[in-house]
CHARMM-style PDB file with segment names, atoms N, HN, CA, C and O in Angstrom:
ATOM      1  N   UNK     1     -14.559  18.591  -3.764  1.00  0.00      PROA
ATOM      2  CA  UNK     1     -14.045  18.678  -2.414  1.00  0.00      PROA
ATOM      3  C   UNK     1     -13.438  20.078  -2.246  1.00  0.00      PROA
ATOM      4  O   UNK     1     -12.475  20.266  -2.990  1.00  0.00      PROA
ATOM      5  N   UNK     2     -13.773  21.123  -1.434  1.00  0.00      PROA
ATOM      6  HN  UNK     2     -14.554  20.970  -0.830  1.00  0.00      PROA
ATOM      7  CA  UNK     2     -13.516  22.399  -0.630  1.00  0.00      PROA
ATOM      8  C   UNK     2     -11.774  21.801   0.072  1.00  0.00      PROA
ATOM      9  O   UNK     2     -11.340  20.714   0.457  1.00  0.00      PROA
ATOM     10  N   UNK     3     -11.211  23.184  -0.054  1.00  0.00      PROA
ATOM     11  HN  UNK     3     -11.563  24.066  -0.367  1.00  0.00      PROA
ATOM     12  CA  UNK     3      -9.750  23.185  -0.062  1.00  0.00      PROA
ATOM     13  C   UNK     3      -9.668  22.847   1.958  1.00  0.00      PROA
ATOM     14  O   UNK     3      -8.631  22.469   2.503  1.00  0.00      PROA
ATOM     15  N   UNK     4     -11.114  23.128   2.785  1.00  0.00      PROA
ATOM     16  HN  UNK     4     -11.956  23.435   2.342  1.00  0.00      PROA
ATOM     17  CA  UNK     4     -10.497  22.519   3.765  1.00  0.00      PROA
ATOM     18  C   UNK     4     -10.756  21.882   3.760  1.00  0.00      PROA
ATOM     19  O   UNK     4     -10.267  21.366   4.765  1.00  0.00      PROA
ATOM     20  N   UNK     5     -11.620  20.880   3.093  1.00  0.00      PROA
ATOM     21  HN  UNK     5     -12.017  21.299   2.276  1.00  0.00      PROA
ATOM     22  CA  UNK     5     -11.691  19.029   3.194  1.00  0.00      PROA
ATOM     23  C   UNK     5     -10.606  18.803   2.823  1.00  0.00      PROA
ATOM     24  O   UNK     5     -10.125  18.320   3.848  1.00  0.00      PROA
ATOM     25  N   UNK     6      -9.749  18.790   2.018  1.00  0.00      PROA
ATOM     26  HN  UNK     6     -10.140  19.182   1.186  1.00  0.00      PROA
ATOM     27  CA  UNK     6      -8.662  18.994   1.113  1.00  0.00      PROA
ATOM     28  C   UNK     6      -7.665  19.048   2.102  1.00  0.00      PROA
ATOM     29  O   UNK     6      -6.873  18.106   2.139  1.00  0.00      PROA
ATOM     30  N   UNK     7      -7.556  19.913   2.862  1.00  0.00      PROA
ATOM     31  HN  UNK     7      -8.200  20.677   2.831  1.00  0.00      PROA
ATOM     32  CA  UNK     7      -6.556  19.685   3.842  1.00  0.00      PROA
ATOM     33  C   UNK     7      -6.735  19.149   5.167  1.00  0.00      PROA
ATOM     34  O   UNK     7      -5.727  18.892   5.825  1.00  0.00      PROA
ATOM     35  N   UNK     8      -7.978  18.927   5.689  1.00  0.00      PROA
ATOM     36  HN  UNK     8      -8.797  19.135   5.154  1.00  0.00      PROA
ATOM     37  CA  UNK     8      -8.056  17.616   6.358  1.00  0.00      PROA
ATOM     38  C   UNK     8      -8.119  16.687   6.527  1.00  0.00      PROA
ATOM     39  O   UNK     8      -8.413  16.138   7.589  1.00  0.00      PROA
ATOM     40  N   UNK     9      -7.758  16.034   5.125  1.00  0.00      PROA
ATOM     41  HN  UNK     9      -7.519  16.480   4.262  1.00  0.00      PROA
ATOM     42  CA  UNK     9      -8.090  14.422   4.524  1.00  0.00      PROA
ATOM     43  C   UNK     9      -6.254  14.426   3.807  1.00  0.00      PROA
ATOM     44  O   UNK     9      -5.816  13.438   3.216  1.00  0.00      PROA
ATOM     45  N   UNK    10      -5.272  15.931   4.060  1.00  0.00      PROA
ATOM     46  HN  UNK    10      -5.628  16.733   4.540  1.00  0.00      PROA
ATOM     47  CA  UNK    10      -4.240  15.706   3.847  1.00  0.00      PROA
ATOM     48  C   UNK    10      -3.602  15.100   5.402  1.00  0.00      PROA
ATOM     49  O   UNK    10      -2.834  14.179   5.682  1.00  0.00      PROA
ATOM     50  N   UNK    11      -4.322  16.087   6.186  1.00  0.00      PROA
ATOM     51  HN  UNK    11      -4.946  16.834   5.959  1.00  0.00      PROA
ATOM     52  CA  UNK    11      -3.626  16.072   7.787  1.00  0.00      PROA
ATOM     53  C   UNK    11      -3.973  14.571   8.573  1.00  0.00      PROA
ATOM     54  O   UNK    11      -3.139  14.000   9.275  1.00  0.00      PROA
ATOM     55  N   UNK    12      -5.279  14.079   8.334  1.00  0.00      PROA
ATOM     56  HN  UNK    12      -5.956  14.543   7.764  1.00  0.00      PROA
ATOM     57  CA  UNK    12      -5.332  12.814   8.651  1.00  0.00      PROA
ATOM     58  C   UNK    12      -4.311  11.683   8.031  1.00  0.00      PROA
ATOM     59  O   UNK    12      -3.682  10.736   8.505  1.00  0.00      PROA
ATOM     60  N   UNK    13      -4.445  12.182   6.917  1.00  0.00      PROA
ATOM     61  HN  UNK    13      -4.956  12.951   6.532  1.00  0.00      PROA
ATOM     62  CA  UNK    13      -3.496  11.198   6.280  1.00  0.00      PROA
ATOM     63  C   UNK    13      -1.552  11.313   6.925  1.00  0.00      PROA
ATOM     64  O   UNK    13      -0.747  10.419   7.190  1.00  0.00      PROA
ATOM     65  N   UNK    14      -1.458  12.573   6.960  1.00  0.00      PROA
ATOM     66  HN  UNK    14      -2.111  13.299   6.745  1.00  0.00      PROA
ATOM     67  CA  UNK    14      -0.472  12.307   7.528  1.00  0.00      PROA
ATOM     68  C   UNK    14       0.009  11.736   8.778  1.00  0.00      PROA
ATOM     69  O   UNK    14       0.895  10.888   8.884  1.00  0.00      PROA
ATOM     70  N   UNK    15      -0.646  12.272   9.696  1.00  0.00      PROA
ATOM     71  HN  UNK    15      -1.366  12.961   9.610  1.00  0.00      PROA
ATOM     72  CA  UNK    15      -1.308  11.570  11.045  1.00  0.00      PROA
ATOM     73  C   UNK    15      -1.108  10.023  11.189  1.00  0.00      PROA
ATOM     74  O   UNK    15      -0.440   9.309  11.938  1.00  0.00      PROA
ATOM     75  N   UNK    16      -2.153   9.768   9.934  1.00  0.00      PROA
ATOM     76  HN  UNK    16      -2.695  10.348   9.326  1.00  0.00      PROA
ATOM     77  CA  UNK    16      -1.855   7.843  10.379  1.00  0.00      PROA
ATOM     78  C   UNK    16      -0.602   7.445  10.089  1.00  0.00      PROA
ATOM     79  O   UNK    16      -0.126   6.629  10.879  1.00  0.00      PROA
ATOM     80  N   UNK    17       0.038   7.768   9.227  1.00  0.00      PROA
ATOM     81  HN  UNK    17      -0.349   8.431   8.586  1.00  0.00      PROA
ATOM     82  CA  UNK    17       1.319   8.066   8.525  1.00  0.00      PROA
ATOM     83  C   UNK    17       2.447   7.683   9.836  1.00  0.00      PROA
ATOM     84  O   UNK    17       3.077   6.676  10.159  1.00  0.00      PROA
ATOM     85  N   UNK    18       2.274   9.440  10.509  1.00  0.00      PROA
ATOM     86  HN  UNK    18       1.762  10.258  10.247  1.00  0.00      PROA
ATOM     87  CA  UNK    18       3.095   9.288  11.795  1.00  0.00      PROA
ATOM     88  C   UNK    18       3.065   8.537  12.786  1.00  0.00      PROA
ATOM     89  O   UNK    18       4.029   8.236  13.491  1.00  0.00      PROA
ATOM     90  N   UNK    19       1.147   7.930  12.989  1.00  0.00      PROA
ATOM     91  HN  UNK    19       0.364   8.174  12.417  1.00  0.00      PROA
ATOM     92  CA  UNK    19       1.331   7.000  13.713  1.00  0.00      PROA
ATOM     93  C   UNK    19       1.823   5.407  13.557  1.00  0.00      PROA
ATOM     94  O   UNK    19       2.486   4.710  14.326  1.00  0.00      PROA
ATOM     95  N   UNK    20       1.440   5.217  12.710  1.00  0.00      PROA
ATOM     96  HN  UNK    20       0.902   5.783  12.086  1.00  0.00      PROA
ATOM     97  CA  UNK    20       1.997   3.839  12.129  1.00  0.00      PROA
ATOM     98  C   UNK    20       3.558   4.043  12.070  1.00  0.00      PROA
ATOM     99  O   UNK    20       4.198   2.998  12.183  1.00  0.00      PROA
ATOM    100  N   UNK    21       3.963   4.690  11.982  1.00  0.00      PROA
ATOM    101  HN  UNK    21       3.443   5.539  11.890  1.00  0.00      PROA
ATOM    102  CA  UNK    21       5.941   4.844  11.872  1.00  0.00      PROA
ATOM    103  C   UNK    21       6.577   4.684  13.323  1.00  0.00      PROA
ATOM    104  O   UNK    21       7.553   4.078  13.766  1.00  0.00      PROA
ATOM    105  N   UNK    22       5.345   5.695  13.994  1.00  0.00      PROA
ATOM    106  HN  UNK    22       4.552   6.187  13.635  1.00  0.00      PROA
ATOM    107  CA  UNK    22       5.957   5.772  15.295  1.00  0.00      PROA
ATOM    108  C   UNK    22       5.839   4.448  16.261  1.00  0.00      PROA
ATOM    109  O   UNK    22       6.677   4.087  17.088  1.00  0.00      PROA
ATOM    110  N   UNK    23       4.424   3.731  15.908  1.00  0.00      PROA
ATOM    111  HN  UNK    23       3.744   4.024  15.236  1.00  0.00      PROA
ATOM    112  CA  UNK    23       4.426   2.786  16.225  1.00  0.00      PROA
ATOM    113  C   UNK    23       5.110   1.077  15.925  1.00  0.00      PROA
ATOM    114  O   UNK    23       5.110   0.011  16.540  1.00  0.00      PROA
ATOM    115  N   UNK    24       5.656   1.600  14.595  1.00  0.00      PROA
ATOM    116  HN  UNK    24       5.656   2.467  14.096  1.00  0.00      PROA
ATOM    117  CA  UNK    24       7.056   0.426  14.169  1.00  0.00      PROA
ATOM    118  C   UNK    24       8.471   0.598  15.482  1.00  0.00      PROA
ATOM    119  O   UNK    24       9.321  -0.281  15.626  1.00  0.00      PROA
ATOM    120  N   UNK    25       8.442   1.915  16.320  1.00  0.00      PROA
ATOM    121  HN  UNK    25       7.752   2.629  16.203  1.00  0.00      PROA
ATOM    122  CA  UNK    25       9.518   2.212  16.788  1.00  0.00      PROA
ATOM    123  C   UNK    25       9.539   0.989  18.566  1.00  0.00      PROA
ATOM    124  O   UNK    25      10.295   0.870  19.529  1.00  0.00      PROA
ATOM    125  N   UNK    26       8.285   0.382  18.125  1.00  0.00      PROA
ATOM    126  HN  UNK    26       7.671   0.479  17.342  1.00  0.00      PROA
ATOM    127  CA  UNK    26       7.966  -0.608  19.519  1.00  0.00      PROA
ATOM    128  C   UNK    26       8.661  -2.276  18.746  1.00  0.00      PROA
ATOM    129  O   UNK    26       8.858  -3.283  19.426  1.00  0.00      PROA
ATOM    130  N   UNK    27       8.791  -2.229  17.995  1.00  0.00      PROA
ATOM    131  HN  UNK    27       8.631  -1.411  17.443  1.00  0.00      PROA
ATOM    132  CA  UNK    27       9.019  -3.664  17.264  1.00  0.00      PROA
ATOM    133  C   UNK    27      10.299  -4.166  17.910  1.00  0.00      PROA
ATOM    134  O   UNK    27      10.635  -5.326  17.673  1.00  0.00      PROA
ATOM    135  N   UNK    28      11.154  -3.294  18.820  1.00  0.00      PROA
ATOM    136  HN  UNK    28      10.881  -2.351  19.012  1.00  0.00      PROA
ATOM    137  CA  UNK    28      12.308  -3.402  18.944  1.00  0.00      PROA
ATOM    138  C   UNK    28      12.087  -4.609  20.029  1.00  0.00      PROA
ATOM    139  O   UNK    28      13.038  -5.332  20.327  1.00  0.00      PROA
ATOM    140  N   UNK    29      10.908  -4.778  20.553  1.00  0.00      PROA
ATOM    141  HN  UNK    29      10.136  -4.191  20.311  1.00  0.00      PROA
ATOM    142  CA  UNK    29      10.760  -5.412  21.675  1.00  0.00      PROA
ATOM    143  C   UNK    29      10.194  -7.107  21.014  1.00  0.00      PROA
ATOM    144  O   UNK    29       9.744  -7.971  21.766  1.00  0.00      PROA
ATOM    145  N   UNK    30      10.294  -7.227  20.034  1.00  0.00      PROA
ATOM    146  HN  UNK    30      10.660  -6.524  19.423  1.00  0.00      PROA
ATOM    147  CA  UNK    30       9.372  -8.237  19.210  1.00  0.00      PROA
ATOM    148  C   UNK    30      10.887  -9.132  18.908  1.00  0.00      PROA
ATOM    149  O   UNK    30      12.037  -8.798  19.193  1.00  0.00      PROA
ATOM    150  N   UNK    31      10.356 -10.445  18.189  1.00  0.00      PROA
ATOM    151  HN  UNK    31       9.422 -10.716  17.957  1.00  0.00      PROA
ATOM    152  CA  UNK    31      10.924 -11.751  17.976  1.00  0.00      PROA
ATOM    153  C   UNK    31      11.125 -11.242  16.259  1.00  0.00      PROA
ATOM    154  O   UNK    31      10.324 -10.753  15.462  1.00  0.00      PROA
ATOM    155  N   UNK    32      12.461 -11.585  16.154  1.00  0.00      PROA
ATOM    156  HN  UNK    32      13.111 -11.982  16.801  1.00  0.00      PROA
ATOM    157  CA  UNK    32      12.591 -10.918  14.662  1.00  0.00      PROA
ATOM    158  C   UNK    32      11.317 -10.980  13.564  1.00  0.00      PROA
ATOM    159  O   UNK    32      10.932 -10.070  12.830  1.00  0.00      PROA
ATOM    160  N   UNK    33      10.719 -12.526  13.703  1.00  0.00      PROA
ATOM    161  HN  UNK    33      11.033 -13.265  14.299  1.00  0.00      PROA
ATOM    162  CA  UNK    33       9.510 -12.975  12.765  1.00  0.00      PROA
ATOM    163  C   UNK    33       8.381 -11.803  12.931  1.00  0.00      PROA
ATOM    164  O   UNK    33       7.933 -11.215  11.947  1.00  0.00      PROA
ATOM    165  N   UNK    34       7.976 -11.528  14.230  1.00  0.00      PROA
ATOM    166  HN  UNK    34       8.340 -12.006  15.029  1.00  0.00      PROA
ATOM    167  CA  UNK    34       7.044 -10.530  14.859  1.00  0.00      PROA
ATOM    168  C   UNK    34       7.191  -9.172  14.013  1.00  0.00      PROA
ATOM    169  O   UNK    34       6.317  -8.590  13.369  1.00  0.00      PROA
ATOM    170  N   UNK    35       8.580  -8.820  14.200  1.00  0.00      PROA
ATOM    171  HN  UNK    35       9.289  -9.292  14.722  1.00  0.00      PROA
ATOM    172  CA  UNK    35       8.869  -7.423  13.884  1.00  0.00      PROA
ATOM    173  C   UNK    35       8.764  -7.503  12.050  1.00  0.00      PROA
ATOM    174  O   UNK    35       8.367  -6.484  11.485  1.00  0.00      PROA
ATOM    175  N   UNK    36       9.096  -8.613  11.280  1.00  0.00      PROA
ATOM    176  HN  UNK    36       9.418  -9.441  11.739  1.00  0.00      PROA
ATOM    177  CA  UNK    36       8.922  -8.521   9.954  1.00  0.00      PROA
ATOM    178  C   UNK    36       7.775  -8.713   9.685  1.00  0.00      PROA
ATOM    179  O   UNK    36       7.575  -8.448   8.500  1.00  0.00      PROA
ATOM    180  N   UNK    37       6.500  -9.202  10.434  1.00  0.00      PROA
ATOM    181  HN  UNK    37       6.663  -9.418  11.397  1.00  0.00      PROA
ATOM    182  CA  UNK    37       5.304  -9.519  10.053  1.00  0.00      PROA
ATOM    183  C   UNK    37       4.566  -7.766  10.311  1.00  0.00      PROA
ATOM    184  O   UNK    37       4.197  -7.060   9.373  1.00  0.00      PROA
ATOM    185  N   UNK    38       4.502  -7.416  11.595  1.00  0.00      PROA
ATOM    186  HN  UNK    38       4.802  -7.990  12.357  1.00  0.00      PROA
ATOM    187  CA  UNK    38       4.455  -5.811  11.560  1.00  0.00      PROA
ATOM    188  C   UNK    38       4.966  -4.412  10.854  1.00  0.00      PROA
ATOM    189  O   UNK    38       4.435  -3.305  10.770  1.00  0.00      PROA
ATOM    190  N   UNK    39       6.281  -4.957  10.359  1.00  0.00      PROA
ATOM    191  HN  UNK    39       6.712  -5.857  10.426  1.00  0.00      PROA
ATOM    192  CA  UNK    39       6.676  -3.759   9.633  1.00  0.00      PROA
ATOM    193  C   UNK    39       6.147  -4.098   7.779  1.00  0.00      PROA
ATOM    194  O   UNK    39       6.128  -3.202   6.936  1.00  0.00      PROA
ATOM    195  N   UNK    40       5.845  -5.262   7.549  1.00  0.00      PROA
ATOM    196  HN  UNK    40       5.861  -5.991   8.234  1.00  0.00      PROA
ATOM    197  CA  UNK    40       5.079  -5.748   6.185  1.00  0.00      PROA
ATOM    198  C   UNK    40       3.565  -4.788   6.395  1.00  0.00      PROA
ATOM    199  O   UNK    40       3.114  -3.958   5.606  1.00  0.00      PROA
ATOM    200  N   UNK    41       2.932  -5.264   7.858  1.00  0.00      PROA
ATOM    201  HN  UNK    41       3.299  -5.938   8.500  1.00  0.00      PROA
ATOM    202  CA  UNK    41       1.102  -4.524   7.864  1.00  0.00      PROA
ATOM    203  C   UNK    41       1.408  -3.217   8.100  1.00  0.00      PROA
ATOM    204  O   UNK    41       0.637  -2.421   7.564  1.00  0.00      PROA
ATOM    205  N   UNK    42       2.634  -2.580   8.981  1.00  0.00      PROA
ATOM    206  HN  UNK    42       3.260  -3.227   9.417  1.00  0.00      PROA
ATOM    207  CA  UNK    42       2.597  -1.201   8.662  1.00  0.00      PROA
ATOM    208  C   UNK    42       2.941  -0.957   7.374  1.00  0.00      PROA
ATOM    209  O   UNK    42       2.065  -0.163   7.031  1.00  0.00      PROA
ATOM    210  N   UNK    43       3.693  -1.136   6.380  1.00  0.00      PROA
ATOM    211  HN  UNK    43       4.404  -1.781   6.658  1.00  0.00      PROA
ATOM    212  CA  UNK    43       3.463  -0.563   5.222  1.00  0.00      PROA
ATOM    213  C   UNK    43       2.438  -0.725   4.270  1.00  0.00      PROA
ATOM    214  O   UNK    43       2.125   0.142   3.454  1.00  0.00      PROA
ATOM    215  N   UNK    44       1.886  -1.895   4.378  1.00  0.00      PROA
ATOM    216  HN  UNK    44       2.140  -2.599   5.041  1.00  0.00      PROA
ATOM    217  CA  UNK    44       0.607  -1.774   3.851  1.00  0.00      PROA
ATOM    218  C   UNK    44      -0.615  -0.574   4.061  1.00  0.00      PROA
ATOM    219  O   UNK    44      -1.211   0.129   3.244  1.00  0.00      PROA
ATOM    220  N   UNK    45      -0.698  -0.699   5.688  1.00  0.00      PROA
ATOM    221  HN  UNK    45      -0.214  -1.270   6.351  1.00  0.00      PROA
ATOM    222  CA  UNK    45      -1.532   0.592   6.317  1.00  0.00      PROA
ATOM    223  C   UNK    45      -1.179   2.129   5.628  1.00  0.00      PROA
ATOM    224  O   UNK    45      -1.962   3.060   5.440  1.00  0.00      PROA
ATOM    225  N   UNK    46       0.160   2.055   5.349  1.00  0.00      PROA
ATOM    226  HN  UNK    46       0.796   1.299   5.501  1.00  0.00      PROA
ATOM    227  CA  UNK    46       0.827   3.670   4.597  1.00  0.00      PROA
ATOM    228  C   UNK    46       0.318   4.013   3.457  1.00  0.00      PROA
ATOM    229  O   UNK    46      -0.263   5.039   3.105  1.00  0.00      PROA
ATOM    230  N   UNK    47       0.758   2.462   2.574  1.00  0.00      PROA
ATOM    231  HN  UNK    47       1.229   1.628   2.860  1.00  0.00      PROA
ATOM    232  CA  UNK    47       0.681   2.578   1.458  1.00  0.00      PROA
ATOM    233  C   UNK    47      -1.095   2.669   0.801  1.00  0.00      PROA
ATOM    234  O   UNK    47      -1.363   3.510  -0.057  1.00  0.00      PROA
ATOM    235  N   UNK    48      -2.159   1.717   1.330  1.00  0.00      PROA
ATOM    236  HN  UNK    48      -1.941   1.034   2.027  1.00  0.00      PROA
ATOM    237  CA  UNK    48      -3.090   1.996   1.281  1.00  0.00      PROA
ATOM    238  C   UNK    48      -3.882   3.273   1.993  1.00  0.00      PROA
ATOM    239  O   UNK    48      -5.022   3.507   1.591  1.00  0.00      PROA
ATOM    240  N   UNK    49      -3.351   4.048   2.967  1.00  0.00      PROA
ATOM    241  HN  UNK    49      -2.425   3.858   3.294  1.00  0.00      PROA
ATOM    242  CA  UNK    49      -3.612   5.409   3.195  1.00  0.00      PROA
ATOM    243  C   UNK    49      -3.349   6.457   2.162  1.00  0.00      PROA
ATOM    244  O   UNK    49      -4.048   7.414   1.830  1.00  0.00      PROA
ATOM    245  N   UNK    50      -2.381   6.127   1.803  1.00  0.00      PROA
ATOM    246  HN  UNK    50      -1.813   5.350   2.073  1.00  0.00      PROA
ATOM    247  CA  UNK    50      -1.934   7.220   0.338  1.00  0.00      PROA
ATOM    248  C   UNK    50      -2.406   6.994  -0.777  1.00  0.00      PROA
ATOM    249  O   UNK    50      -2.625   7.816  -1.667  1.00  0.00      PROA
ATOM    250  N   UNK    51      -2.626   5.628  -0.789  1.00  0.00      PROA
ATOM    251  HN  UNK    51      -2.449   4.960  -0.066  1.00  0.00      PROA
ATOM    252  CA  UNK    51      -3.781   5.558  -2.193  1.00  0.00      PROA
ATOM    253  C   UNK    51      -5.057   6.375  -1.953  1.00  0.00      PROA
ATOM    254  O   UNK    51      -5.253   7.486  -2.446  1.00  0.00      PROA
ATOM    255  N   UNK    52      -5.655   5.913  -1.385  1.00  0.00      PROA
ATOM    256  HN  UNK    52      -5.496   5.011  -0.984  1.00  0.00      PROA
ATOM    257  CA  UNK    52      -7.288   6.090  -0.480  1.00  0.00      PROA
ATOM    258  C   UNK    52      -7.200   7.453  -0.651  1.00  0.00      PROA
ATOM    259  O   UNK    52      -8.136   7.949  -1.277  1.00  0.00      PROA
ATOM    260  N   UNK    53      -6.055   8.434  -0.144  1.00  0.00      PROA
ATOM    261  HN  UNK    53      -5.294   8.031   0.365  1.00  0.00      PROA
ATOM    262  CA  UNK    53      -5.915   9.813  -0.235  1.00  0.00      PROA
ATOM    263  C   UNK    53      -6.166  10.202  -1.501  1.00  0.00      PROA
ATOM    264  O   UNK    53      -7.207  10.768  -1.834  1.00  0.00      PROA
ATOM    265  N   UNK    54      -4.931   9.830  -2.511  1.00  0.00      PROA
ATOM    266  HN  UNK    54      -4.085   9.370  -2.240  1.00  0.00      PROA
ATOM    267  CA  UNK    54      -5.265  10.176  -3.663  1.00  0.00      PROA
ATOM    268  C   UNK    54      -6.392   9.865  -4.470  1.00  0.00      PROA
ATOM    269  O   UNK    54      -7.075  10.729  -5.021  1.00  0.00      PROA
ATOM    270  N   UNK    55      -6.550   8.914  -4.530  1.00  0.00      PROA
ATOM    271  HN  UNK    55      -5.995   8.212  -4.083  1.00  0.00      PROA
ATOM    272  CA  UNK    55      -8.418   8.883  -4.974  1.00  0.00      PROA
ATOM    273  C   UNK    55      -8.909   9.167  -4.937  1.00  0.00      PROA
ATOM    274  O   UNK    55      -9.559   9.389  -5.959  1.00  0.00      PROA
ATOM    275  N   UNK    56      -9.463   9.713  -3.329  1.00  0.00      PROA
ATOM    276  HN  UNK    56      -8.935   9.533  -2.499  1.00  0.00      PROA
ATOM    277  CA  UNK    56     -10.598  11.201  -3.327  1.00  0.00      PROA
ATOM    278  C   UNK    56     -10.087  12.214  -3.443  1.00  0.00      PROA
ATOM    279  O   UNK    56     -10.893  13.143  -3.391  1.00  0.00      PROA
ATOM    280  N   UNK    57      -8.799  12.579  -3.621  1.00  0.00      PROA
ATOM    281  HN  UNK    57      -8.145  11.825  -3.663  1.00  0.00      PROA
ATOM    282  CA  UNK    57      -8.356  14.142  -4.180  1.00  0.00      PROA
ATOM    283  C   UNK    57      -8.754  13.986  -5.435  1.00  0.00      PROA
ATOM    284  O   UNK    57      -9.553  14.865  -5.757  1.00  0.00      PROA
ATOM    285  N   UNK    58      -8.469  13.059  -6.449  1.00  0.00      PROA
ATOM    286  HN  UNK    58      -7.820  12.345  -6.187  1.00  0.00      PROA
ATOM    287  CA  UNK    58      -8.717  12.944  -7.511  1.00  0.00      PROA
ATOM    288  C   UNK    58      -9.628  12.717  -8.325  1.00  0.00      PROA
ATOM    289  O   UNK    58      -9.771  13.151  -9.468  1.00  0.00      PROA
ATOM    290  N   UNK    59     -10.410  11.856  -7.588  1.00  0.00      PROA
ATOM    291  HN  UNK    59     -10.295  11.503  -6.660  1.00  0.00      PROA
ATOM    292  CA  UNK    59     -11.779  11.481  -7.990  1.00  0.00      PROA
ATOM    293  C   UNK    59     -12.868  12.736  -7.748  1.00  0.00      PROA
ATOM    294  O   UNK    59     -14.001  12.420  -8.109  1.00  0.00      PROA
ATOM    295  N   UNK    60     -12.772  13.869  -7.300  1.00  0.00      PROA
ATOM    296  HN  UNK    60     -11.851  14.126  -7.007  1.00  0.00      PROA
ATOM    297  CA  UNK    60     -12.990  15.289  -7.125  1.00  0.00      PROA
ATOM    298  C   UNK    60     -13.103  15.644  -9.095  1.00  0.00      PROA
ATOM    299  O   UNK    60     -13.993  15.705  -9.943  1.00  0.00      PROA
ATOM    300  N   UNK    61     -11.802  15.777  -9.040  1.00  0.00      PROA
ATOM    301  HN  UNK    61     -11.079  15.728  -8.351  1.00  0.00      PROA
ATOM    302  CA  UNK    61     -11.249  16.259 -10.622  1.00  0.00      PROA
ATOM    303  C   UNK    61     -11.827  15.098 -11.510  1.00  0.00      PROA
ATOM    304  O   UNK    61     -12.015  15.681 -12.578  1.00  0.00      PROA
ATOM    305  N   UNK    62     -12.173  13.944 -11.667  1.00  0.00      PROA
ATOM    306  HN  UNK    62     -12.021  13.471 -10.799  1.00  0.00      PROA
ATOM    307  CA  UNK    62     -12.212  13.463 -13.201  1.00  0.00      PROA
ATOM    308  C   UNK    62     -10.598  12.481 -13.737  1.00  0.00      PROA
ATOM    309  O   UNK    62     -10.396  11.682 -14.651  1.00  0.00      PROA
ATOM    310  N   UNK    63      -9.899  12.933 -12.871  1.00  0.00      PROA
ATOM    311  HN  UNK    63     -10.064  13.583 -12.128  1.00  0.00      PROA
ATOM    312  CA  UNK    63      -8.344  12.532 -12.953  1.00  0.00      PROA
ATOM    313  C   UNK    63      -8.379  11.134 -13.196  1.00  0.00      PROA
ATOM    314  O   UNK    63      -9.243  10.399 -12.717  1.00  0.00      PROA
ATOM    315  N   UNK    64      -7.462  10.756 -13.927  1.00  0.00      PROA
ATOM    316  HN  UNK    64      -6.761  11.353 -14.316  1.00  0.00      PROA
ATOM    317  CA  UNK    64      -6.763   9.488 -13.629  1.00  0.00      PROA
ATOM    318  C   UNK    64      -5.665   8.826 -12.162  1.00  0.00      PROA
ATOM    319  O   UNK    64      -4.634   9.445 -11.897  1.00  0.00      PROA
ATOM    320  N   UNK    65      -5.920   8.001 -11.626  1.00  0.00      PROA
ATOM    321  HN  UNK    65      -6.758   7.499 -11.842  1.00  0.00      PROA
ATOM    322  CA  UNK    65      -5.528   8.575 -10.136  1.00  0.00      PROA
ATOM    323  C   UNK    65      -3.695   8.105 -10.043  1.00  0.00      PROA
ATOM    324  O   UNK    65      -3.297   7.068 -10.574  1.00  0.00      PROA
ATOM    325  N   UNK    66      -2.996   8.813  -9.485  1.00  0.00      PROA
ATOM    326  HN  UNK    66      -3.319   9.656  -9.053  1.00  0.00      PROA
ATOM    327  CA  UNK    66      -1.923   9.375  -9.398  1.00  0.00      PROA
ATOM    328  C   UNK    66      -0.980   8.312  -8.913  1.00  0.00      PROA
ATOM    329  O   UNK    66       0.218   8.166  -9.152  1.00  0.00      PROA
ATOM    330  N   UNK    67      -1.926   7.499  -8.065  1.00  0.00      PROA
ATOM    331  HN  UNK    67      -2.900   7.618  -7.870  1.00  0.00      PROA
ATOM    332  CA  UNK    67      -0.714   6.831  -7.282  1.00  0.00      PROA
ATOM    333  C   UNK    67      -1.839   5.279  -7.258  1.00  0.00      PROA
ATOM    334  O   UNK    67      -3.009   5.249  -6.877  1.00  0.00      PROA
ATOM    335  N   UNK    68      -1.105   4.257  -7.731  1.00  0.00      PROA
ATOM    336  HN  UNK    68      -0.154   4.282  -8.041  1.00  0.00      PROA
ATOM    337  CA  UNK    68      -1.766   2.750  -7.600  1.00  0.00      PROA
ATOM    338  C   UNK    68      -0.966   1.924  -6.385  1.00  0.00      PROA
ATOM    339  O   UNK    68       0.257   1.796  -6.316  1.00  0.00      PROA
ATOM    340  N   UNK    69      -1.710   1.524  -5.675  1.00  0.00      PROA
ATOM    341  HN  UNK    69      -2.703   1.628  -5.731  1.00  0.00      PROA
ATOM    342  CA  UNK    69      -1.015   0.314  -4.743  1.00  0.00      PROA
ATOM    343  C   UNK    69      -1.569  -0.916  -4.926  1.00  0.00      PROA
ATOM    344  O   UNK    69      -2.730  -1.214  -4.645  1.00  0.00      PROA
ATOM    345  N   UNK    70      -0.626  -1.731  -5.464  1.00  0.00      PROA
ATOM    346  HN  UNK    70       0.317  -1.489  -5.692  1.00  0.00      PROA
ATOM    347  CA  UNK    70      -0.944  -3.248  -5.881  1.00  0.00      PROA
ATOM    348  C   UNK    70      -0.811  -4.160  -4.424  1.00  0.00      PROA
ATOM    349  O   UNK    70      -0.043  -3.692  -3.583  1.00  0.00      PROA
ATOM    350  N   UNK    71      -1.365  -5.150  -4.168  1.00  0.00      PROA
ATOM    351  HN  UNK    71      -1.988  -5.530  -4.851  1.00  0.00      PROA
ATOM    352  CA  UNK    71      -0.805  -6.217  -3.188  1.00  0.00      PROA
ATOM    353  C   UNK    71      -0.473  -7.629  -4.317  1.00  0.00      PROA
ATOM    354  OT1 UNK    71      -0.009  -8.679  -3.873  1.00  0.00      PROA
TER     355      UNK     71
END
């Protein structure tokens, strides 16, 4: 992977990142159950974005990959 794939597969990633955060900032309007069931799938969405990231940075190199997300 070329250093600007590299940094557009950083910038997306951050992106969903911001959007998923920004979009927890609506929960305020939700039924407590609502808002804990959404802020559980937004972190999932994060956390499996940052895996997914690191994998193909890594899987580039041969690496052992950096970051595991279990469910």
């Amino acid at each position: 992977m070329d250093r600007q794939m590299e940094t557009g597969l950083l910038r997306l990633t951050a992106q969903i990142v911001e959007n998923t955060i920004e979009a927890l900032t609506l929960t305020k309007y939700m039924s407590p159950s609502q808002r804990e069931a959404a802020t559980r799938e937004a972190t999932e969405i994060v956390l499996l974005t940052m895996h997914n990231t690191v994998r193909l940075l890594d899987q580039e190199e041969d690496k052992p990959t950096a970051f595991e997300c279990h469910k």
